[in-house]
Phi, psi and omega in degrees: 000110180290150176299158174233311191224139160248121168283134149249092234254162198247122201282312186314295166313310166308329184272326165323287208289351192260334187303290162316290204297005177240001191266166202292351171292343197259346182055011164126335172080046146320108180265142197105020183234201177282328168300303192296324159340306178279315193309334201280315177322299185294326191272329164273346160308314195293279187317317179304282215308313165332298177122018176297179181233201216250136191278338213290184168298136148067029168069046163263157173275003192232158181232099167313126178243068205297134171216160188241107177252140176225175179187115171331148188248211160267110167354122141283329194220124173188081187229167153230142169231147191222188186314348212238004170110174209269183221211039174340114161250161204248152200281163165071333164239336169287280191251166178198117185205136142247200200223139171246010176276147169287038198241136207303323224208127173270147149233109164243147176266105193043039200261166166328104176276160167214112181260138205259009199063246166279339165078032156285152143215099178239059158013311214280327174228023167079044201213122175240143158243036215225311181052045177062353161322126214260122194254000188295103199058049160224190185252111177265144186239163198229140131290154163307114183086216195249174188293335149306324203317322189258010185295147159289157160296154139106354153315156138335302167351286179333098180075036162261005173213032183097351192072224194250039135281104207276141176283198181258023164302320201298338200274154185278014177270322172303318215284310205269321180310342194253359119003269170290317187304332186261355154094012170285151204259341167213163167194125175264149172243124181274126175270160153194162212285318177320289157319289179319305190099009166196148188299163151342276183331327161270326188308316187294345171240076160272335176093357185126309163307127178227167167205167167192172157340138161292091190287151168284179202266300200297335212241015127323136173267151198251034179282132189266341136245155171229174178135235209230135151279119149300146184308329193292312198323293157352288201292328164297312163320288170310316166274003160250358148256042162074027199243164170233073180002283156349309195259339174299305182311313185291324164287006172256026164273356175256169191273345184282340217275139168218156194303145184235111134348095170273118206290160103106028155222155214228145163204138182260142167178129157206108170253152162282142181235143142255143187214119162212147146344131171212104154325087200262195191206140160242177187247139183229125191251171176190152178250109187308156143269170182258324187259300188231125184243011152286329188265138222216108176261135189220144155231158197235153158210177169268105180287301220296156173247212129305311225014262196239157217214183169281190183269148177243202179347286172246058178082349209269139123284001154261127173254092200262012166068042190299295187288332176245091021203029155305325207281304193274355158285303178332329199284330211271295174351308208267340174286312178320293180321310169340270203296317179262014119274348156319148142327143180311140175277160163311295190268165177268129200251152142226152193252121212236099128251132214281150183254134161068031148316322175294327174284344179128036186069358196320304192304321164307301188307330180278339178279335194242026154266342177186084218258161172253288158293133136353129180285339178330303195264027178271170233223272174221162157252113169241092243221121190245148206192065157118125189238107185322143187232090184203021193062201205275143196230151193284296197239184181230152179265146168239122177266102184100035179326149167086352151348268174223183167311310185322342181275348192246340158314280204324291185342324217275287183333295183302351135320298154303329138283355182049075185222153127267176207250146182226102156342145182293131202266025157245044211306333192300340183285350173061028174307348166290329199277319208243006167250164152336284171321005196259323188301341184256303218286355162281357169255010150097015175261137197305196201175130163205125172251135187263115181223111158323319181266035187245359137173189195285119151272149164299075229272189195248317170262110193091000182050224205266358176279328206255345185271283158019258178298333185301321189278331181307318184290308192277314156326281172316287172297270209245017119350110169086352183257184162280339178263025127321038175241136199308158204215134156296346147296329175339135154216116175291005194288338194249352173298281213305307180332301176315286149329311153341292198293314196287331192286309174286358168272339162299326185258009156251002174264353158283352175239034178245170170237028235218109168288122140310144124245179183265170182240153177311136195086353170257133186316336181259349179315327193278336203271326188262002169261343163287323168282000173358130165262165178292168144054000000 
């Protein structure tokens, strides 16, 4: 497919716009809130003065989006109890749970825990961990990823879920939907950072807070909590209905593994919830196309944050996300900018910023469920969502290798900057999973994400040692935090690179006549092949 476009993208502009979206006037980008107010204002000011027009439903710049935000009180109550008597637990360090129900209140009364292993059902690979278990008004406990993740070679297991490439069995939005599906009143997830693919230190910070869609009362989910068990906690727990983790994990790597009663223990919890309805927004911009402008080339980002917070070291209370995803709003401006001034494309490209990406894909999910293009006719999705600021890279990491086509566009492009392509060197973090695009590649549209923390990059200056250390610092430190805020060490160099590269493959599938496909063996293939579009 020949270039059409080269995007170039601007390190002044870019550091201009992340800079605003993360200062404290935006209040951290909370949706519902008074941040999100300003913030929606500013991305259609931004966008008008580009000179795009407006994407939204019925030619609005914004697509509503209802959401049910909730948040948790003071425990009156939150134990377990076992032979030896109750067992307090203390939220944010024992446990960490909210609630996504509209209910005054979470309340479970003594119930059962029963652990399910991984908590799979994969037909496809021949696998239950469920065994017909009746899970109706107990707790379900879980591990984290897949049933492979820790097999040795030469286990049974072994690559029935990928190796350490985690599916979307592994993620924890599956575990608690198969959960609810199965009528359980909770589901705890035993961390552990390997698995997860992130520390304690993140689960916790949401505060207490959740959201999801606004659901009809049937299609609630009848989790009355969800989250997490810390690991020690876990082993305490397990050894006192007499269990030995350790050895559960391993049996629960077998196809034979069936759910275990932890006997004669119980968890309690009556939280006070507040809960309301909130209008949120994502904002949607667009360049028509000229030949065929039904058909929709789109990139996405996140506006939403944190917002406010305890205070940290030095005081900052807002986690206003410069890089997750101020950095990847920043990208898409510079991708606009870009496209208008070009000749106008064949297809109609748009542009999406998502409300509540923090929360749980909401906004994306909501968009593409009640899509303005059709997904039939969407092109791609393309997305950027954390970019490295360590400077100019050797490569580019491709995230979710084996997918679609789109990986062998990216080679190309990234050839042309004379860069190469490095498989993501975490597969286990399930970062295929965890961005916005995953929300169109579950409607069968091909998907390609740009994630910095997605392996080492090579860097031009220290290689994968100095790449490395960048995901460890961010990782480690500031994911999710308040010191996530722009620094004068930032070097935009491998951002830009990045942004490039995502811009011109967009703006060359917009001057095209060229379907991305999935390859054989991706889970979504069958879905866009049942939606073919014609002609």
């Amino acid at each position: 497919m020949p270039a059409t476009a080269q995007v170039t993208s601007d390190p002044v502009r870019i550091e201009q716009s992340v800079r605003t979206l993360a200062s404290d006037l935006f209040e951290g980008r909370a949706p519902g809130t008074r941040g999100e107010d300003r913030t929606i204002g500013y991305l259609v000011a931004r966008f008008q003065a580009l000179g795009l027009e407006p994407g939204g439903p019925a030619g609005q710049w914004v697509q509503k989006v209802p959401l049910v935000h909730t948040r948790l009180g003071r425990p009156r109550t939150l134990r377990f109890d076992g032979p030896a008597g109750a067992m307090p637990a203390e939220q944010a360090k024992d446990i960490y749970v909210s609630t996504i129900r509209p209910d005054d209140s979470a309340r479970i009364a003594a119930a059962p825990l029963v652990f399910v292993g991984y908590g799979v059902t994969a037909p496809e690979r021949k696998w239950d961990d469920f065994k017909g278990a009746d899970l109706k008004g107990k707790v379900a406990v879980f591990l984290v990823n897949d049933p492979d993740f820790a097999a040795a070679k030469g286990e049974p297991v072994a690559g029935t879920f990928g190796g350490r490439t985690m599916t979307y069995y592994g993620r924890w939005t599956y575990k608690f939907e198969e959960a609810a599906r199965r009528g359980a009143i909770g589901a705890l997830i035993i961390h552990d950072t390997a698995g997860a693919g992130y520390g304690w230190n993140v689960v916790v910070s949401s505060g207490g807070e959740n959201y999801d869609i606004v659901r009809e009362p049937s299609r609630l989910t009848s989790l009355a909590l969800q989250g997490w068990v810390a690991g020690d906690t876990a082993e305490q727990l397990f050894s006192a209905a007499g269990l030995d983790l350790a050895k559960l994990r391993v049996a629960a790597r077998q196809p034979s593994f069936r759910p275990v009663t932890l006997d004669r223990l119980s968890f309690t919890a009556d939280v006070p919830v507040s809960h309301e309805q909130v209008d949120s927004y994502n904002v949607l911009a667009r360049i028509p196309g000229t030949e065929r402008p039904g058909e929709a080339v789109m990139f996405g980002a996140h506006w939403d944050a944190y917002g406010a917070g305890k205070p940290d070291a030095e005081g900052r209370i807002y986690r206003a996300g410069a890089n997750d995803d101020a950095l990847g709003i920043a990208a898409l401006f510079e991708i606009a900018r870009n496209l208008k001034a070009a000749p106008a494309p064949k297809r109609t490209v748009m542009f999406a910023a998502w409300t509540a990406e923090e929360r749980g894909l909401l906004g994306s999910e909501y968009y593409a469920t009640h899509p303005v293009v059709p997904m039939a006719k969407t092109v791609a999705n393309l997305t950027v969502d954390i970019l490295q600021t360590a400077g100019r890279a050797k490569d580019v990491v491709l995230v979710g290798a084996g997918q679609n086509s789109l990986e062998e566009d990216m080679a190309r492009v990234a050839a042309a900057q004379r860069r190469r392509i490095t498989p993501e060197s975490l597969p286990e973090r399930g970062l295929f999973y965890r961005a916005d695009h995953f929300s169109f590649a579950k409607q069968g549209v091909p998907t390609l994400l740009s994630m910095g923390i997605a392996g080492a990059s090579d860097l031009e200056q220290g290689g994968t040692t100095a790449g490395q250390a960048w995901i460890d610092a961010y990782t480690g430190h500031c994911y999710h935090q308040a010191c996530d805020a722009w620094s004068s060490d930032w070097n935009l160099g491998g951002a830009v690179q990045d942004i490039n590269l995502i811009g011109t493959i967009g703006a060359e599938l917009a001057n095209s006549t060229v379907w991305p496909e999935w390859k054989a063996g991706s889970e979504f293939k069958a879905i866009r092949d049942k939606n073919r579009p014609a002609g």
